[in-house]
C-alpha positions in Angstrom: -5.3 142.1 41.9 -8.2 143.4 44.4 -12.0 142.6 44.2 -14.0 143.0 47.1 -16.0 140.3 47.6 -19.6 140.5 48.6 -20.6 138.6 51.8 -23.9 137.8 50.5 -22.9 134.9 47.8 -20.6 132.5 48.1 -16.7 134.1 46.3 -17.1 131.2 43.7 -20.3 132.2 42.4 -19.2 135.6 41.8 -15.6 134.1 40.0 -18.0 132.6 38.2 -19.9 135.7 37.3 -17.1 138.0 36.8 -15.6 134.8 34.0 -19.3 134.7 32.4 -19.1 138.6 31.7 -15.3 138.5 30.5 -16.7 136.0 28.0 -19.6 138.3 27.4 -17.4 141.3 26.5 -14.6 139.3 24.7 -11.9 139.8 27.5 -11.9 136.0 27.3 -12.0 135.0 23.4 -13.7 131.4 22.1 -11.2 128.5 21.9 -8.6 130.6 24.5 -7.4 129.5 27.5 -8.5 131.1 30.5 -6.4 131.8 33.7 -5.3 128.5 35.4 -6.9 127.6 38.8 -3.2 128.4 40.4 -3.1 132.3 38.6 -6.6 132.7 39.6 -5.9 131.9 43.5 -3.0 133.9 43.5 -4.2 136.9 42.0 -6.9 136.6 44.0 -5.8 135.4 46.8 -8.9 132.8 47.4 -8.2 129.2 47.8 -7.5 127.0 44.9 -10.6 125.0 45.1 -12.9 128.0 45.1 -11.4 128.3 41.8 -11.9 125.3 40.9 -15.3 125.1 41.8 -16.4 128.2 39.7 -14.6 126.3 36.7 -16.5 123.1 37.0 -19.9 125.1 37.5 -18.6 126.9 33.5 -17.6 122.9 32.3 -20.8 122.0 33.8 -22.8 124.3 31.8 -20.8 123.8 28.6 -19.1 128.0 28.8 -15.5 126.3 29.4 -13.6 122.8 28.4 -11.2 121.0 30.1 -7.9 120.2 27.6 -5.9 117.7 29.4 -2.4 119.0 30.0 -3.8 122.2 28.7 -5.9 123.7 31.0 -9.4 125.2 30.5 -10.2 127.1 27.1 -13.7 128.9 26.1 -15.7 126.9 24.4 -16.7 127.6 21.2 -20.2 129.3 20.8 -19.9 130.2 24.8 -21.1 134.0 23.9 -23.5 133.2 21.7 -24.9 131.0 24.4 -24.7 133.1 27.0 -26.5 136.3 24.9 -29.0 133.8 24.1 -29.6 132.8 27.8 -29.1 136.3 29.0 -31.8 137.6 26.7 -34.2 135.1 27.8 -33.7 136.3 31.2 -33.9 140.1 30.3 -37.4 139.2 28.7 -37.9 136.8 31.6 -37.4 139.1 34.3 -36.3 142.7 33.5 -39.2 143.9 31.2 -42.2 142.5 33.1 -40.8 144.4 36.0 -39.6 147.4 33.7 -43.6 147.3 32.2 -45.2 146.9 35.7 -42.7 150.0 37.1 -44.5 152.1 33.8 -48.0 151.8 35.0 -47.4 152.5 38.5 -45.8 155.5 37.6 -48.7 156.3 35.4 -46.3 156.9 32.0 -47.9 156.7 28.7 -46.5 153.1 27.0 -46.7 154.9 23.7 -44.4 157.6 24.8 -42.2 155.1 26.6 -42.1 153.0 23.5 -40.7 156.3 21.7 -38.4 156.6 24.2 -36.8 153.5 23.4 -37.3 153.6 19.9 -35.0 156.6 20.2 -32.5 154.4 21.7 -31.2 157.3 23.9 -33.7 157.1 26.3 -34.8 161.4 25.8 -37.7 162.0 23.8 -37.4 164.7 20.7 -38.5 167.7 22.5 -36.0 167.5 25.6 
């Protein structure tokens, strides 16, 4: 396997990242084991205890358990937990800026609003 790696952030915060959203989307089912530390390292050809490091950061957190002689499994209510957290952050963060973008632009909310209410994001008329 291939990722390119952003220079910007550390590789095992992005492992990280890239095992939150395979939870997120179900690629990585509650009470499964995920990849061990070794397949990861290999795949990926990144040291072991970058791995290992993303892992612990998703024990720390409560997203992954370790099963001795087992490995480490998704634990169970991980993507509930995570939608949870990741709505609080999309309220948090992405509609204050999404609302502040709105006014500068000088959109009618009310129309906006429709626009989401559609769910398509293209009013009636278009």
């Amino acid at each position: 396997m291939s990722v390119e790696w952003n220079d910007n952030q550390p590789i095992y915060k992005q492992l990280r990242d890239m095992v939150v959203e395979r939870v997120m989307d179900g690629s990585f089912p509650e009470g499964e084991a995920v990849p061990s530390v070794r397949q990861v390292a290999a795949d990926y050809q990144i040291n072991h205890l970058t791995v290992g490091k993303a892992y612990q950061e998703l024990v720390d957190i409560g997203l992954l358990e370790k099963r001795r002689g087992l490995g480490m499994f998704v634990r169970s209510g991980a993507r509930d937990s995570l939608t949870e957290n990741e709505q609080r952050r999309f309220i948090k963060q992405e509609v204050p800026a999404f609302v502040n973008r709105v006014h500068k632009l000088g959109m009618d909310m009310n129309w906006v609003a429709q626009l989401l209410l559609n769910g398509r994001g293209e009013t009636a008329d278009e």
